[in-house]
N, C-alpha and C positions, 0 to 999 in steps of 0.2 A: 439766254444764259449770258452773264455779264463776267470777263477774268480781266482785272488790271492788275499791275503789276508796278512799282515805279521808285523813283528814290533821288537824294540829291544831297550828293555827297560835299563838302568844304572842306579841300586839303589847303592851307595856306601857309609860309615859311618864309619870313620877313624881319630880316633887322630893325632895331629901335633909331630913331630921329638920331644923328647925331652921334653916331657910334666911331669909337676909333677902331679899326681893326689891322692887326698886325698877323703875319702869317710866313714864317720861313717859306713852306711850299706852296699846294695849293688850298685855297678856302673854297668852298663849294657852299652852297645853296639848292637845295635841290624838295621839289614836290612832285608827288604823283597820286593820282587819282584813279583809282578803276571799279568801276560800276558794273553792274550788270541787272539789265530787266526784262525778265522773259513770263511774256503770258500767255497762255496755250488756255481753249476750250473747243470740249467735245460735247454736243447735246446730245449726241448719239444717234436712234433712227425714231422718228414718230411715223407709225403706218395706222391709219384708219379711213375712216369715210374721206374725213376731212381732218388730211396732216399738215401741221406746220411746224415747223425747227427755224431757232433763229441765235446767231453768238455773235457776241461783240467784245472783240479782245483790244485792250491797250496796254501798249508798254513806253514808259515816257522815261528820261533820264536829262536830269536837269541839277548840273556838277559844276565844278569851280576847281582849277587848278592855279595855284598861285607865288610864284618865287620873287621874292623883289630885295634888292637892297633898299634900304631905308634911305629918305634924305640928309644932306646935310652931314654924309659920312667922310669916313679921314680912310682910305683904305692904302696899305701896302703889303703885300702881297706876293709871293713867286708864280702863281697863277691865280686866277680868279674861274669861277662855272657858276650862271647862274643858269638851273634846267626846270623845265615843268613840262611834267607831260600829263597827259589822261589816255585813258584806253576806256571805250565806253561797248559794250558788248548789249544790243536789247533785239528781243525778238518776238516776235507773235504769232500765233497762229487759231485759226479756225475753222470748227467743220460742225456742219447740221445736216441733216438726211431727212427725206419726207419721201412719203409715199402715200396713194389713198387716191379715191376717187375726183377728188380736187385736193390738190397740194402746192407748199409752196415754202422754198427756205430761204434762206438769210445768211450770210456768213462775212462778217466784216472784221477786218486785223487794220491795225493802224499803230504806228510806230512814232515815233516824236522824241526827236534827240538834239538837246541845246549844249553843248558843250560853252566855258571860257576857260581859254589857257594863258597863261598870260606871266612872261619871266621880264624882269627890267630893272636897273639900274634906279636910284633916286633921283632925284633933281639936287645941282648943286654940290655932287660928292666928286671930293679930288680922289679919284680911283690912278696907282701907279702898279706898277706887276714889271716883275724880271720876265716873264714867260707870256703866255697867252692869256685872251681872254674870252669864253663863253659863252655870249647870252641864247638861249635857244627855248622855244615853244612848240610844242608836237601835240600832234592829236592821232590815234590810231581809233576809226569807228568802225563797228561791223553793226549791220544791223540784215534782219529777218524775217521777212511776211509771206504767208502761207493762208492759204483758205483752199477750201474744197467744201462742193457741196451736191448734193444730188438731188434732185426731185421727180418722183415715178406718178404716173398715175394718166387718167384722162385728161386732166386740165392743171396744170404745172406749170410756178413760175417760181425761178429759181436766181437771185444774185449773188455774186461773191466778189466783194473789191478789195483790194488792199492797197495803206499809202504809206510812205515814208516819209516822215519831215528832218533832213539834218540842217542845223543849222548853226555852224561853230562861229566862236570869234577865239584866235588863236593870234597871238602878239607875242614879239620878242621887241623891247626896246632898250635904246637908250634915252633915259631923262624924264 
């Protein structure tokens, strides 16, 4: 039994080339992203002579969170925020059961999370502000592997792995 699950989301929020931007208070910029990929399989119980059960679940999430001031901008401003966050939630699970006079299962969950977060300034922009200034990139991941498996019998052989891959690029800059 095969359960995938997966998705890839493109939140982006970006000024044009060359923008003037005037703002009594604050101007904000702000993206956010939240996913979610969860795959779960159960093949249940196989009991006979000769039982075998076998699941392979993945859950992959592969998103883009993206805030930028554009280049070449004129900004003034009482505060400036540029923010981008993701919140990437994926999870997997699996279970097989075998029984029989030779048996044997399988249970494999594997997870695989790429986030990019990424808030920044353009190249070139005279940015002034009465107040403060914000650039920030956050990532919040949770991720979830689970397997279980059982194998009864005279001669029984039984694996259950599970992996995680997270693997973010999260940047806040200037320029």
């Amino acid at each position: 039994m095969l359960s995938v699950s997966g998705g890839s989301i493109v939140a982006n929020v970006a000024t044009v080339t060359g923008a003037t931007i005037r703002a009594g208070g604050q101007f904000s910029l702000v993206s956010l992203s939240r996913d979610n990929a969860i795959a779960d399989a159960d093949a249940g119980t196989s009991i006979q002579l000769v039982g075998i059960g076998a699941v392979i679940t993945i859950a992959w999430i592969d998103s883009t969170s993206t805030a930028t001031l554009g280049d070449d901008n004129f900004v003034r401003t009482g505060s400036l925020v540029i923010l981008s966050t993701a919140d990437e939630l994926a999870s997997a699970s699996a279970q097989a059961n075998s029984g029989g006079l030779v048996g044997g299962s399988g249970n494999f969950a594997t997870i695989i999370v790429k986030p990019v977060v990424t808030a920044s300034t353009g190249l070139r922009s005279d940015i002034r502000t009465s107040g403060s200034i914000e650039i920030s990139a956050a990532l919040t991941p949770e991720t979830s592997a689970r397997v279980n498996g059982v194998s009864i019998g005279a001669l029984t052989v039984g694996v259950s792995e599970s992996s995680i891959t997270l693997t973010p690029t999260v940047t806040a800059s200037i320029g």
